[in-house]
Steps between C-alpha positions, in 0.01 A plus 500: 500500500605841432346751725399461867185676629584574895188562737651638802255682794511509869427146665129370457466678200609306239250217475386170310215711313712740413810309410217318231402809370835636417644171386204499209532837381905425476434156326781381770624200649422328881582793699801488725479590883767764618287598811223295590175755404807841478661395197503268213629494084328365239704375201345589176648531116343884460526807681125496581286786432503805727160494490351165534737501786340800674199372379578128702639678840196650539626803652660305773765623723742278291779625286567238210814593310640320186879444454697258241533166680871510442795678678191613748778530834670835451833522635475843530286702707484899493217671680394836594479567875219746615139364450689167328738364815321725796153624458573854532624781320777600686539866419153523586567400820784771579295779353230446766734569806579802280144606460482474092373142525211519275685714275762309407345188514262700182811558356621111551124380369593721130903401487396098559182590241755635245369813484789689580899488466591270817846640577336885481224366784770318663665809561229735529354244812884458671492960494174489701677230775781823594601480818306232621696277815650180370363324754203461340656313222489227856100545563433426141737201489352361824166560347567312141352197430574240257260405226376119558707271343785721460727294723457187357514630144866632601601166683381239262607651173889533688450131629448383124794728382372810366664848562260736649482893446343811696495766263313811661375865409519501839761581772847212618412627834201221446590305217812411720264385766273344285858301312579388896166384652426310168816391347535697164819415355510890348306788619515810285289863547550855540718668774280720724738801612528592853792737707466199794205690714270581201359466147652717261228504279681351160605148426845414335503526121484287264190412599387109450220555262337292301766470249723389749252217644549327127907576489521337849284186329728507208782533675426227755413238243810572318702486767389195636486366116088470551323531177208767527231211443636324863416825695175597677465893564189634755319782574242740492559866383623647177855501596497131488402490166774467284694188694115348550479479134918411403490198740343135392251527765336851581262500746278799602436466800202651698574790236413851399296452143802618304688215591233181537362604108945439362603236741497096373353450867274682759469414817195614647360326793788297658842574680833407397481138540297516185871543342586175565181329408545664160865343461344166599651449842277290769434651830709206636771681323489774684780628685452664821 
């Protein structure tokens, strides 16, 4: 079989009835378990039809993405970090202990839409954080959560062999922390300038844009002598575009519309377990 048709949603909601369903509109083979009613593939010859999938799912929280059944494990992985590894946006976060919370985070909405140049609203969001203590950068930190799945993405993709990447708009002071507590093999992201007691309102030029996202995958690959097909790229804002749509598997995940209407993949329902599911790894091979 060519192509494998992935259901993946949280637990209890991928079930026998509609398993059926989306197995007949695919024309597939017996489905295979990856998670017993979270996640399972269906082998079939075609790529089946966006609609008659949509159609067979019913409008169930159920993501069912289609990949070629070979070379599915990426060895690989380069992901975005706010609203992709943590749930949060964390500029948004700093600009609320300096009172311009809602206005930057308007500013973060357009940038992630596309609608603007991100390294002019990158800049024009660090100017309004002047002289804030850089202590907060601690509150937000101790504050950050990280998206389900996230860890278990990072440590089963490394226990299989693949290189793993943080490539952020955002700041090292948390893509560093992120890299630690999860074990990214490279973190990379924008230096937020400070004078040790406060923020000096600019970051460090060049900034990492979204330009620099796809040299970083390019660069990576090559490095590591990965062809562009055996990488997986993630994310969810405009910035992530470009190395979303360069690597062999793109995945949109929980994305602005800019980004879920060009990516191979969207993610729209699940966490990052559904990563794995979609490269054909059991739950049993998770890693811890």
């Amino acid at each position: 079989m060519s192509f494998v048709l992935t259901l993946i949603g949280e637990p209890g909601t991928v079930t026998p009835a509609l398993v059926a369903r989306a197995r007949e509109a695919a024309r597939g083979c017996d489905p295979i378990v990856l998670s017993a009613h979270e996640a399972v593939d269906i082998p079939c010859q075609t790529a089946p039809d966006p609609s008659d999938l949509r159609h067979a799912l019913e409008a169930a929280p159920v993501d069912g993405v289609v990949t070629r059944a070979e070379r599915r494990r990426k060895r690989l992985l380069i992901a975005d970090m706010d609203s992709t590894i943590v749930t949060s946006e964390t500029l948004d976060e700093i600009a609320r202990y300096a009172g311009v919370g809602e206005h930057v985070a308007a500013i973060t909405r357009r940038s992630m839409a596309g609608e603007i140049d991100f390294s002019a609203a990158l800049r024009e969001r660090v100017s309004l954080l002047k002289g804030l203590s850089v202590d907060v950068l601690d509150k937000v930190w101790a504050a950050t959560k990280f998206m389900p799945g996230a860890c278990e993405l990072i440590a089963t993709m490394r226990a299989h062999g693949a290189l793993t990447a943080l490539v952020s708009g955002g700041f090292t002071w948390f893509t560093g922390r992120v890299a630690a507590s999860l074990g990214f093999d490279v973190h990379r992201s924008n230096v937020l300038l400070d004078n040790g007691a406060a923020l000096l309102g600019r970051v460090q030029e060049p900034i990492l844009d979204r330009s620099a996202k796809l040299a970083t995958l390019r660069e990576l690959a090559l490095r590591q002598g990965i062809p562009l097909d055996d990488c997986l790229a993630v994310g969810d804002g405009a910035n992530d575009l470009d190395m979303i749509r360069a690597a062999g598997l793109g995945v949109a995940f929980h994305a602005k519309p800019i980004v879920a209407e060009a990516a191979q993949v969207r993610i729209d329902h699940c966490g990052l377990r559904a990563l794995l599911f979609m490269q054909g790894y059991r739950v049993e091979e998770f890693a811890a």
